[in-house]
C-alpha positions as CSV (number, residue, x, y, z in Angstrom):
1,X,0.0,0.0,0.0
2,X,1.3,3.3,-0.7
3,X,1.6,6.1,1.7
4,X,-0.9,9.1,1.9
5,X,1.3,12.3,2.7
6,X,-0.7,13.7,5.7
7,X,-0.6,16.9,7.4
8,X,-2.7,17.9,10.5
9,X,-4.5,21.5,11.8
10,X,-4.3,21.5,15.3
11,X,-1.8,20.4,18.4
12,X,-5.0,20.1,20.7
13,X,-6.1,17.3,23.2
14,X,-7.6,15.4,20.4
15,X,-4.4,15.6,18.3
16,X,-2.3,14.6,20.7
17,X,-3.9,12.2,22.5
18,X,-5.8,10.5,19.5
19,X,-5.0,11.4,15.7
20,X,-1.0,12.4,15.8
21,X,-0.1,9.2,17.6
22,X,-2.7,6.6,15.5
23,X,-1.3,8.3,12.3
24,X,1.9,7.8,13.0
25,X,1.5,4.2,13.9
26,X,-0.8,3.7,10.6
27,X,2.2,2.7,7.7
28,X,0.4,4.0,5.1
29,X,0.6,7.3,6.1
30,X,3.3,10.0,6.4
31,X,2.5,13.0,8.7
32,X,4.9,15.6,6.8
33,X,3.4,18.8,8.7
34,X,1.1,20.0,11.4
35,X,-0.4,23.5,11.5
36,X,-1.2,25.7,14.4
37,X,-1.0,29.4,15.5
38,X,0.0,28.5,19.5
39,X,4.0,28.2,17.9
40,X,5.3,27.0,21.1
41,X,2.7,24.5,21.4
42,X,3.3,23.2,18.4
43,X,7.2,23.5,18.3
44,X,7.2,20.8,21.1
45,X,4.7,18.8,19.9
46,X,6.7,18.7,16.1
47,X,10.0,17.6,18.9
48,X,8.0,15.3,20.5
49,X,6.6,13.3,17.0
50,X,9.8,14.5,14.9
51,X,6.9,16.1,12.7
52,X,9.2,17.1,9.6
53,X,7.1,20.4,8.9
54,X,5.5,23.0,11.0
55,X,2.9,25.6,9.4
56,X,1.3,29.1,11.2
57,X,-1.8,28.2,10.3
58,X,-4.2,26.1,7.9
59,X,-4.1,28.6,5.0
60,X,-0.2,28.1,4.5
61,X,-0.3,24.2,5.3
62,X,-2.9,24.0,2.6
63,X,-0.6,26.0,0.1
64,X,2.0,22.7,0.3
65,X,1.3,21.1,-2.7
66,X,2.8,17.8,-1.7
67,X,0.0,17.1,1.0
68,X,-2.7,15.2,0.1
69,X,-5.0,15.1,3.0
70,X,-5.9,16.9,6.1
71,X,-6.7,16.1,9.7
72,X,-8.6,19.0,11.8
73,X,-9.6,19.0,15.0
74,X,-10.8,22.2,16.3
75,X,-13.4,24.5,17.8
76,X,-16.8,23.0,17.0
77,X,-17.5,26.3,15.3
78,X,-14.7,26.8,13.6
79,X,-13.3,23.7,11.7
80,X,-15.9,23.9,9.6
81,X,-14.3,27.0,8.0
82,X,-11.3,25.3,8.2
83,X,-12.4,22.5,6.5
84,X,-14.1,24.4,3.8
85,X,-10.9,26.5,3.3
86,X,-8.7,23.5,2.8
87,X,-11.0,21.1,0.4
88,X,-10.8,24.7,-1.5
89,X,-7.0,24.1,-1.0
90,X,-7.4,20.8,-3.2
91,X,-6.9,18.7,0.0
92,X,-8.9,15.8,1.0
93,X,-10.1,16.2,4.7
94,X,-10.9,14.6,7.7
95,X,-12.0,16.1,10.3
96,X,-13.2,15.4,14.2
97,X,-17.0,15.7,14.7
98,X,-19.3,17.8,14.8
99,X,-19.0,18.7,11.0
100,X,-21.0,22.0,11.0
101,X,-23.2,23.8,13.8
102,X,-25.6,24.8,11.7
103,X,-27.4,23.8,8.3
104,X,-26.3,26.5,6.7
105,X,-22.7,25.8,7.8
106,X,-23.3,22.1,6.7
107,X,-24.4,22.9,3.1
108,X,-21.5,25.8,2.7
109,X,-19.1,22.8,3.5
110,X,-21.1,20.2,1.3
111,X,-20.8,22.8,-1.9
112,X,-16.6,23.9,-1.5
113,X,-16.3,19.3,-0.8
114,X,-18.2,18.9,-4.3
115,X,-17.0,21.8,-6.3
116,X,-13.7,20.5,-5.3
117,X,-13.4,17.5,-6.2
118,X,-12.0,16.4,-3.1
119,X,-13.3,13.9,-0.3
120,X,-14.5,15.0,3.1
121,X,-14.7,12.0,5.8
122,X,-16.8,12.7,9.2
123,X,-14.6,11.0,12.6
124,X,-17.7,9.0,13.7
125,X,-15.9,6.4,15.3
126,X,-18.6,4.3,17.4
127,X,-19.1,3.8,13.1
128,X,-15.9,1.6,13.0
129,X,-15.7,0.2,16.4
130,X,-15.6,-3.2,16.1
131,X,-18.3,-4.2,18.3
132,X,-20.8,-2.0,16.5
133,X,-19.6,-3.1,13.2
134,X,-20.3,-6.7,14.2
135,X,-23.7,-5.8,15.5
136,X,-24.5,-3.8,12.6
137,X,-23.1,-7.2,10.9
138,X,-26.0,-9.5,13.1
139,X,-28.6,-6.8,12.5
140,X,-28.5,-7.0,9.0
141,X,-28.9,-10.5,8.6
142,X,-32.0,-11.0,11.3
143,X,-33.8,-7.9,8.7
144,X,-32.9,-10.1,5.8
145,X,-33.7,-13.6,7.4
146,X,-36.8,-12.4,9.6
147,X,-35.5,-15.1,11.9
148,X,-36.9,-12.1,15.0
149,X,-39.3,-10.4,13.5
150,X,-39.7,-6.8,13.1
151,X,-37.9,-4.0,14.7
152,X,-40.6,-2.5,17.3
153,X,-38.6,-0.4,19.3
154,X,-34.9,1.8,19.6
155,X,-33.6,2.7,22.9
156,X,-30.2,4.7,22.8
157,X,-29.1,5.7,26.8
158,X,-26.5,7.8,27.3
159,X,-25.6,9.6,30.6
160,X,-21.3,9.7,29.7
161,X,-18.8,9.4,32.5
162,X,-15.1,9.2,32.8
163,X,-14.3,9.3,29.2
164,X,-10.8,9.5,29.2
165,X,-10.4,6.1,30.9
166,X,-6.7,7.3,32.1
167,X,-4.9,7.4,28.3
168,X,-1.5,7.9,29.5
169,X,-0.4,9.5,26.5
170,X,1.8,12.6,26.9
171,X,0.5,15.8,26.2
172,X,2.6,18.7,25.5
173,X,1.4,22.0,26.9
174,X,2.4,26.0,27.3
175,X,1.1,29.1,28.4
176,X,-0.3,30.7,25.2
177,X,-4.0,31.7,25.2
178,X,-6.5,29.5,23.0
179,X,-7.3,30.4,19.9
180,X,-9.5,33.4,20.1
181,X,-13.5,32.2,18.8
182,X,-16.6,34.7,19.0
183,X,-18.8,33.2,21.7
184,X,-21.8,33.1,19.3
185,X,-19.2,31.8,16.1
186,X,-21.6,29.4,13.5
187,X,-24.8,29.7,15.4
188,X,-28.4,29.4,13.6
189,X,-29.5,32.7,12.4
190,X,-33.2,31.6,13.6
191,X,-31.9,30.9,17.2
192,X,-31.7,33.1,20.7
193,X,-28.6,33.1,21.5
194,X,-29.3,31.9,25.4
195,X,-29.9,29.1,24.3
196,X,-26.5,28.6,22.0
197,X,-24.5,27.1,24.7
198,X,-27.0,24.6,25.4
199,X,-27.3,23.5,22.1
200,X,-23.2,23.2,21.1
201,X,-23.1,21.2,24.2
202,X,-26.2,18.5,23.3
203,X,-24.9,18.7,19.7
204,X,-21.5,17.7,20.4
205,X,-22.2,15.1,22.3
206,X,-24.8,13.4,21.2
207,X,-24.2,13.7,17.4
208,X,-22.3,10.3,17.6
209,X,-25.8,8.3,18.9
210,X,-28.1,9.7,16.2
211,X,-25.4,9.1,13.7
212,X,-24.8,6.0,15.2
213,X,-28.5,5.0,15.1
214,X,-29.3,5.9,11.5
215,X,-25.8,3.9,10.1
216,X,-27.1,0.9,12.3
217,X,-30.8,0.7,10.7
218,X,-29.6,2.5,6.9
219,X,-31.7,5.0,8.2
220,X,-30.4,7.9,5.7
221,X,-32.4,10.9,5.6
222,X,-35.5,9.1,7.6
223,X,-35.5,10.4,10.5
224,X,-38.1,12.6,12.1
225,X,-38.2,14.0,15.9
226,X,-41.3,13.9,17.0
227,X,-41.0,15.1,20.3
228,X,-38.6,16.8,22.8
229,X,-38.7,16.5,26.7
230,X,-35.6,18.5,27.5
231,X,-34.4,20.1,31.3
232,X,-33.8,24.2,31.3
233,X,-30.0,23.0,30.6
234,X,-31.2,22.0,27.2
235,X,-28.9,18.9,27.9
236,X,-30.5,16.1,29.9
237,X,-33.9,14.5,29.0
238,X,-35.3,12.3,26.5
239,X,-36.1,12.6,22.4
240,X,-38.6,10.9,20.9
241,X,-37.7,10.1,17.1
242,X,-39.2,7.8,14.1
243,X,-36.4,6.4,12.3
244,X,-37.0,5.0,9.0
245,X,-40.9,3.8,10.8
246,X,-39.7,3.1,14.0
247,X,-40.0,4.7,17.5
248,X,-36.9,5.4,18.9
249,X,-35.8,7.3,22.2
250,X,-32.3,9.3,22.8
251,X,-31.9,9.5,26.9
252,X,-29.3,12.2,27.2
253,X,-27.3,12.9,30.7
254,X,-25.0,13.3,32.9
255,X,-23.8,11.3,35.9
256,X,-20.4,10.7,37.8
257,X,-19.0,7.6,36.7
258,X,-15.4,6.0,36.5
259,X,-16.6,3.8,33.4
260,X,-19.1,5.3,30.8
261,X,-22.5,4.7,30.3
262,X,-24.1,4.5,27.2
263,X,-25.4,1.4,25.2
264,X,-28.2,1.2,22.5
265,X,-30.7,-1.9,22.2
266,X,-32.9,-2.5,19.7
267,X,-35.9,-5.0,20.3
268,X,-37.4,-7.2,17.7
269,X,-40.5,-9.0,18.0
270,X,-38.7,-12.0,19.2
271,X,-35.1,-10.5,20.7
272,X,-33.1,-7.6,20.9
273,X,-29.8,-6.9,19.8
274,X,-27.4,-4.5,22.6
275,X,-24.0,-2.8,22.8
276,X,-22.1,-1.1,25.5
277,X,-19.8,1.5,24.5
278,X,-17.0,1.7,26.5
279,X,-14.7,4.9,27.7
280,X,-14.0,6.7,24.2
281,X,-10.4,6.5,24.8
282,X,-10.2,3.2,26.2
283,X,-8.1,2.0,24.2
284,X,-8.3,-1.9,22.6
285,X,-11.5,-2.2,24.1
286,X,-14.4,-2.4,21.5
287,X,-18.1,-2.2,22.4
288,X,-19.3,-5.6,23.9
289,X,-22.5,-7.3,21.9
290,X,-25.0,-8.8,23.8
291,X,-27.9,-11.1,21.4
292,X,-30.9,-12.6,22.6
293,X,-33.5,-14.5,21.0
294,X,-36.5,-15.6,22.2
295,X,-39.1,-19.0,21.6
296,X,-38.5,-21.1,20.8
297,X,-34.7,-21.7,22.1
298,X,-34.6,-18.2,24.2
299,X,-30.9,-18.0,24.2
300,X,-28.6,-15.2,25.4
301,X,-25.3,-14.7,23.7
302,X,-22.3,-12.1,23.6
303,X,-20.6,-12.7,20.2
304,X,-16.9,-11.3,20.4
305,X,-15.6,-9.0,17.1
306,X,-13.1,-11.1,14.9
307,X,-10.8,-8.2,15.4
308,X,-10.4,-8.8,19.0
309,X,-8.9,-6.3,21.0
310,X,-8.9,-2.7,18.6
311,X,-9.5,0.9,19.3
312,X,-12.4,3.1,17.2
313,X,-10.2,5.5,17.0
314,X,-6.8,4.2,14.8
315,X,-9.5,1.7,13.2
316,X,-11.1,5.3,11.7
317,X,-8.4,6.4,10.8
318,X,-7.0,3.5,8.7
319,X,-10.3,3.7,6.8
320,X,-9.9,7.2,5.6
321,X,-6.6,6.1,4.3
322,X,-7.4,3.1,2.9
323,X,-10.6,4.7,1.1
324,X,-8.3,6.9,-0.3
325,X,-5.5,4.6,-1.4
326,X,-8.5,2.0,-2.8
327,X,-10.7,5.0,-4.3
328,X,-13.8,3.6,-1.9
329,X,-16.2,5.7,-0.5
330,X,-16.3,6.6,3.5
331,X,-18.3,4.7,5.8
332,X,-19.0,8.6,7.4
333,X,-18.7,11.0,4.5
334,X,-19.6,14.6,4.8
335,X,-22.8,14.5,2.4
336,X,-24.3,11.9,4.9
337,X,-23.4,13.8,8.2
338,X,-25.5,17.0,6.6
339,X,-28.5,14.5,8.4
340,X,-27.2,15.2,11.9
341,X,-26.8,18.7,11.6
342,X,-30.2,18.9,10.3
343,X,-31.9,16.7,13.1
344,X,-30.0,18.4,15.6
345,X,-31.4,21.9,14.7
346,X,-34.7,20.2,14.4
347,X,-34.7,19.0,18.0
348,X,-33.5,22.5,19.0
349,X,-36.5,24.4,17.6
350,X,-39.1,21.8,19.3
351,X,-37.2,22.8,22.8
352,X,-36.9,26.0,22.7
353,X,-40.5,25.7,21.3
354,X,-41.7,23.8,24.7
355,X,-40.1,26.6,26.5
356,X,-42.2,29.3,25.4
């Protein structure tokens, strides 16, 4: 396999805990440059990795014309633009989730990706963790063999935790201010802006469940919310949705926990199919399955992923490569996450709705 000649926008958390060190360990990839404006920050981290390159900012990484692709993780509000500026750039992007904060964000990124040319690829990970992939795996072959009926019911719970787990990686640090962003930077033009925090912080969050949900069931564009039940924090409560025909509830939260708490089930007329995420950066630990199937045998199983022990994280990461290397489409591409960022505004106008 040949190498894709990488570069990276940002020397955050995220980059250096997560992308930096999976790219490096990925060999068909060559990180030739990272870009940021803190240039201490990134100095040590470009030590640290032996990063051959260092760039000010985006614009003058995406000026290289050896790079290929790009990695960004940023301000929610922000990479957006980045992204946009680099697919203009003639780079092929990846970039950390939330891909817009608003539609119109969405479709501004969606028009510079196709007039481009270039390929934009969403870091859903729960999308390549193995455990989901091998229930998405056992729920499309109960749809196709009917062995358990119908879908009835969709119950996604997730009240988060510790999710860190304890990664031990290092993590370079100075004293240099963050990046400067507008406190109101990419929200809705139809929205209050009390309510803008709110929303960034259930958006965020819980983009990876819906997303997760409608990949599971090949959902697409089906879904609907049909009602919001949402505390004053505009953070923990329940959504009631129809995907694709079929109820489905989002239980959003937060609780002190060491582990993490989240799994989705979905029932069948005779079973259910369950997985429990674990920590996000738990690393080598994929979601465990749990199948059960009822009359006439009623048996209770907990099928283990072929890959064994792998990490959401580098497995995402070797997709994008690999997609580009093989010329095969993204399992999270950016035309498919414009769904999200539509549902997400959807549930915000029903809240903020109820609270009039």
């Amino acid at each position: 396999m040949r190498q894709i000649k990488m570069g990276y926008v940002g020397c955050g958390f995220m980059a250096q805990k997560v992308h930096i060190p999976n790219m490096l360990s990925l060999p068909h990839c060559e990180l030739l440059g990272i870009a940021e404006i803190r240039e201490k920050l990134a100095r040590k981290v470009q030590d640290r990795y032996r990063i051959p390159r260092y760039y000010k900012d985006h614009k003058e990484l995406g000026a290289d014309p050896e790079i290929e692709a790009v990695g960004i993780s940023g301000h929610f509000a922000i990479q957006g633009e980045i992204a946009i500026d680099l697919l203009k750039a003639g780079k092929h992007v990846f970039m950390e989730k939330p891909m817009a904060v608003s539609v119109a964000q969405a479709k501004r990124i969606i028009e510079a990706l196709r007039s481009s040319g270039k390929r934009l690829m969403v870091a859903y990970m729960k999308r390549y963790d193995a455990g989901n992939e091998l229930v998405k795996k056992i729920l499309d072959g109960f749809l196709e063999s009917g062995e358990l009926g119908k879908i009835t019911y969709i119950r996604n719970h997730g009240f988060c935790g510790d999710w860190t787990a304890g990664l031990d990686t290092p993590m370079e640090s100075t004293e240099e201010p963050y990046p400067p962003v507008p406190p109101l930077a990419g929200k809705p033009d139809w929205m209050p802006e009390k309510f803008y925090r709110g929303y960034i912080g259930y958006l965020q969050q819980y983009t990876h469940n819906i997303n997760l949900l409608r990949w599971l069931i090949d959902a697409g564009d089906k879904v609907k919310v049909d009602s919001v039940h949402l505390d004053d924090n505009g953070l923990s409560g329940v959504v009631v949705l129809n995907i694709k025909g079929v109820r489905a509830i989002i239980e959003s939260g937060g609780i002190s926990y060491h582990g993490w708490d989240e799994h989705t089930q979905i029932y069948f007329q005779k079973g259910w199919i369950k997985t429990c995420a674990p920590p996000l950066l738990l690393k080598n630990v994929p979601a465990t399955v749990e199948v059960y199937r009822g009359s006439p045998s009623h048996e209770l199983q907990n099928p283990i992923p072929e890959q064994g022990w792998s990490w959401a994280y580098k497995r995402e990461m070797d997709h994008f490569l690999t997609c580009l290397i093989e010329d095969a489409p993204f399992r999270s591409s950016g035309d498919d996450t414009l769904n999200d960022v539509q549902f997400f505004e959807d549930v915000y106008r029903m809240f903020i709705e109820s609270k009039k």
